[in-house]
BAKOL-804390 format. One record per residue (C-alpha): residue in three letters; z, x, y. Coordinates in steps of 0.05 Angstrom, whole numbers, padded with zeros to 5 digits, always signed. Example, Ala and Ser with C-alpha at 12.3 -4.5 7.8 and 13.67 -1.06 7.14 Angstrom:
2
Ala+00156+00246-00090/Ser+00143+00273-00021/
% end
This chain:
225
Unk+01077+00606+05128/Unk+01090+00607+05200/Unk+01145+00545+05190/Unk+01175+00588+05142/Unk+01187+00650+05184/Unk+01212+00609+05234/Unk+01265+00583+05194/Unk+01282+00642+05162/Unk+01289+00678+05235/Unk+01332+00609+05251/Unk+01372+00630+05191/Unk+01381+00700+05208/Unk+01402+00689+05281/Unk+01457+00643+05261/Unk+01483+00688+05203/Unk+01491+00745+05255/Unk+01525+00697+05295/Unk+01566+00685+05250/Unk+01585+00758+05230/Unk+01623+00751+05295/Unk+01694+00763+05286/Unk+01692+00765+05205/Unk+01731+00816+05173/Unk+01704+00876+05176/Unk+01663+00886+05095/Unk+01695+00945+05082/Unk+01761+00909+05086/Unk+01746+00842+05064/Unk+01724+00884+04996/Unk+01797+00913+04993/Unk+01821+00843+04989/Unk+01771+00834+04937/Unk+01801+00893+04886/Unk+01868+00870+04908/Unk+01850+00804+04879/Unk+01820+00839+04812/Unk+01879+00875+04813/Unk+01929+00818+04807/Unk+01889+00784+04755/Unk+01898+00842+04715/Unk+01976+00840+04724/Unk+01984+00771+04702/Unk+01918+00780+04655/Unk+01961+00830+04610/Unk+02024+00797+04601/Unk+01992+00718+04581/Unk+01986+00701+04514/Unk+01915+00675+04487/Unk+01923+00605+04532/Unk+01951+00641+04591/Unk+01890+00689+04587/Unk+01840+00638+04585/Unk+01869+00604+04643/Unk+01861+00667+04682/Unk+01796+00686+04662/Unk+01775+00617+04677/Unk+01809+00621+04746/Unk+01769+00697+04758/Unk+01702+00663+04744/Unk+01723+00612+04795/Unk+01745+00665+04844/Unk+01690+00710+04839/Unk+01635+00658+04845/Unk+01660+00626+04895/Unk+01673+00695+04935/Unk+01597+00731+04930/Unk+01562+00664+04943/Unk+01605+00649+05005/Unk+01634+00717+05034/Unk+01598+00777+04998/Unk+01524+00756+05005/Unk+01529+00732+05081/Unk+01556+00796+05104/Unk+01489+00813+05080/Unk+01437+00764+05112/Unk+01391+00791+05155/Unk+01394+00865+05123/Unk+01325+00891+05125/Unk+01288+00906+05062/Unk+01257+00975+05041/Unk+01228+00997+04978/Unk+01270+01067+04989/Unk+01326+01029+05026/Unk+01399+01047+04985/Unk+01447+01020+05048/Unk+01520+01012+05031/Unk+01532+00977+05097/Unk+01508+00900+05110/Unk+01465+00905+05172/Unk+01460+00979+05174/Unk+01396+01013+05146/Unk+01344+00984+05097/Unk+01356+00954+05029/Unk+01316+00944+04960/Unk+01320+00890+04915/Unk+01353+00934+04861/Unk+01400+00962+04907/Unk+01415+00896+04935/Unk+01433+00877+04877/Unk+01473+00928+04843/Unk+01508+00952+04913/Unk+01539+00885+04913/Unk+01566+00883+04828/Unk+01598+00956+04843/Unk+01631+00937+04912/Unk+01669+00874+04880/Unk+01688+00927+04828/Unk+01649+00916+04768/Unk+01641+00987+04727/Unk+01567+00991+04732/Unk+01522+01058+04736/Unk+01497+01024+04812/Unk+01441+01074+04811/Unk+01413+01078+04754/Unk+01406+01005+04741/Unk+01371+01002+04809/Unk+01320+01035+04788/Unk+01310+01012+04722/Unk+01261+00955+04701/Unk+01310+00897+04718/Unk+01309+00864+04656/Unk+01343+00929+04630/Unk+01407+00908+04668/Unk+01405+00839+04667/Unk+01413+00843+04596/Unk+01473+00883+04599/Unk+01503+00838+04652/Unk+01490+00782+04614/Unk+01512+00812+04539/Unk+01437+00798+04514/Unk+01435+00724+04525/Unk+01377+00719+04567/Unk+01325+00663+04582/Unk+01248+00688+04588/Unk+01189+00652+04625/Unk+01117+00665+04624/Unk+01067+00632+04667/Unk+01110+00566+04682/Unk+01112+00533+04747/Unk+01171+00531+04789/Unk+01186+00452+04776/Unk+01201+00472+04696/Unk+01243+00539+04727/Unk+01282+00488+04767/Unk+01295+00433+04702/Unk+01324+00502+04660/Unk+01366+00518+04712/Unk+01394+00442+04721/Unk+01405+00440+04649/Unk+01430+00505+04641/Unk+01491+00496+04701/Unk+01517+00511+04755/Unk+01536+00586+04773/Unk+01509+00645+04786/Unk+01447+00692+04756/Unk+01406+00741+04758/Unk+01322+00736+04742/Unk+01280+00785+04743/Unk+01209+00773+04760/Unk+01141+00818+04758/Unk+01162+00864+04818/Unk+01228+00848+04843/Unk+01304+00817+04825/Unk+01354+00771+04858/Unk+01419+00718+04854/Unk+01399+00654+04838/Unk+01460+00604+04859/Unk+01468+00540+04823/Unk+01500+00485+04855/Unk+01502+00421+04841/Unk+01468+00401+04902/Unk+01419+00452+04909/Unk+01385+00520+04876/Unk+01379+00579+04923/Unk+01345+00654+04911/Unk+01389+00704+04946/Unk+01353+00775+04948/Unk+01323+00832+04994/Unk+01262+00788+05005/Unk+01199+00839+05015/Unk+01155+00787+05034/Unk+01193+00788+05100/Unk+01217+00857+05101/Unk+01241+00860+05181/Unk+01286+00792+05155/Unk+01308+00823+05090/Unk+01362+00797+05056/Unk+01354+00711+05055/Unk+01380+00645+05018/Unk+01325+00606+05012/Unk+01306+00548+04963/Unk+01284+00569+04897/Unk+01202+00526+04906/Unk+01202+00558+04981/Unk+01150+00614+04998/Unk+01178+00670+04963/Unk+01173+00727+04900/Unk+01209+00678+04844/Unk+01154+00626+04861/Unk+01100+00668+04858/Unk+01122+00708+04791/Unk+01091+00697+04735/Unk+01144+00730+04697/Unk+01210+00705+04705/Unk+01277+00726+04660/Unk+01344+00700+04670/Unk+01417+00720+04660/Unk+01477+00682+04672/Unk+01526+00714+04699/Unk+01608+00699+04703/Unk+01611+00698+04622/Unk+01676+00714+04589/Unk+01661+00787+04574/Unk+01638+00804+04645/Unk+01705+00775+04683/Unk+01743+00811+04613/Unk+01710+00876+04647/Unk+01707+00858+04715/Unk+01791+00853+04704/Unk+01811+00902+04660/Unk+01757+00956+04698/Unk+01721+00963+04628/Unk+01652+00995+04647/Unk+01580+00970+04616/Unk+01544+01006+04577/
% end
């Protein structure tokens, strides 16, 4: 326990360290819709090959950008059951918001609030178009084999009182989330069998995220549902 506070402390001092001369969020996420944007130009004028290769090339983009610009802005934001902060670093977050704060500032069409305060199941099926993945009383080792089988990219689980990003890589799983065990550390990466809520759930449920018909809306500003 204490190893794993000191690590995560570790972790957070060298994130904030690293926020050090980044882009300021605000106007990294510009970059973002300006991104979304230009997909969406060429997106409309491809034929059916030309869209797939942009789709393809979105899924790629948008991966790539919350698992290694989005979520580090975030690291070391502290966690709050009432905590709704738009700003990395500034005020408190909850796992719900955490979530959902993040979807609507890369531009996905999502009613942020609402979701975060819905049972999280309740959006990760919408995120996910109903193809989800349910566990009951497994143990972490099986969670890990699903995921490995299952590929790389990114998700969202919902477990029996909280939510995250799980990152799949092909050399390693990590739970990204508004971690309350450590609520003065807050937001973490952390391996997915490390002392934390998705290890400890009993319930776990899974969504995929990236699929066609999310990076469809995520371009064309179509909202869910």
């Amino acid at each position: 326990m204490k190893t794993h506070l000191l690590i995560l402390s570790l972790s957070l001092f060298l994130s904030c360290f690293a926020q050090e001369g980044k882009t300021p969020y605000p106007e990294f996420l510009k970059h973002v819709i300006a991104q979304r944007d230009s997909f969406k130009s060429d997106y409309v004028k491809a034929n059916s090959l030309g869209k797939d290769s942009i789709l393809n090339q979105a899924r790629i983009y948008l991966t790539k950008t919350l698992s290694e610009d989005i979520f580090p802005y975030w690291y070391g934001t502290k966690w709050d059951f009432n905590g709704t902060t738009r700003t990395p670093q500034k005020g408190k977050i909850a796992c719900g918001y955490f979530i959902t704060n993040i979807l609507s500032d890369i531009g996905l069409k999502i009613p942020r609030t609402k979701w975060a305060q819905s049972p999280s199941e309740v959006f990760i099926k919408k995120l996910a178009f109903g193809n989800l993945n349910r566990f009951s009383n497994k143990p972490i080792s099986e969670i890990k084999d699903f995921l490995k089988k299952k590929g790389e990219g990114l998700y969202v689980v919902g477990l029996d009182y909280h939510v995250g990003f799980v990152l799949v890589t092909k050399e390693k799983i990590r739970f990204i989330h508004a971690d309350y065990y450590e609520p003065d550390i807050g937001v973490v990466s952390e391996e997915i069998d490390s002392f934390s809520p998705i290890n400890d759930s009993s319930y776990r449920v899974f969504g995929k995220l990236m699929e066609k018909q999310m990076i469809i809306n995520w371009i064309q500003g179509i909202s869910f549902n």
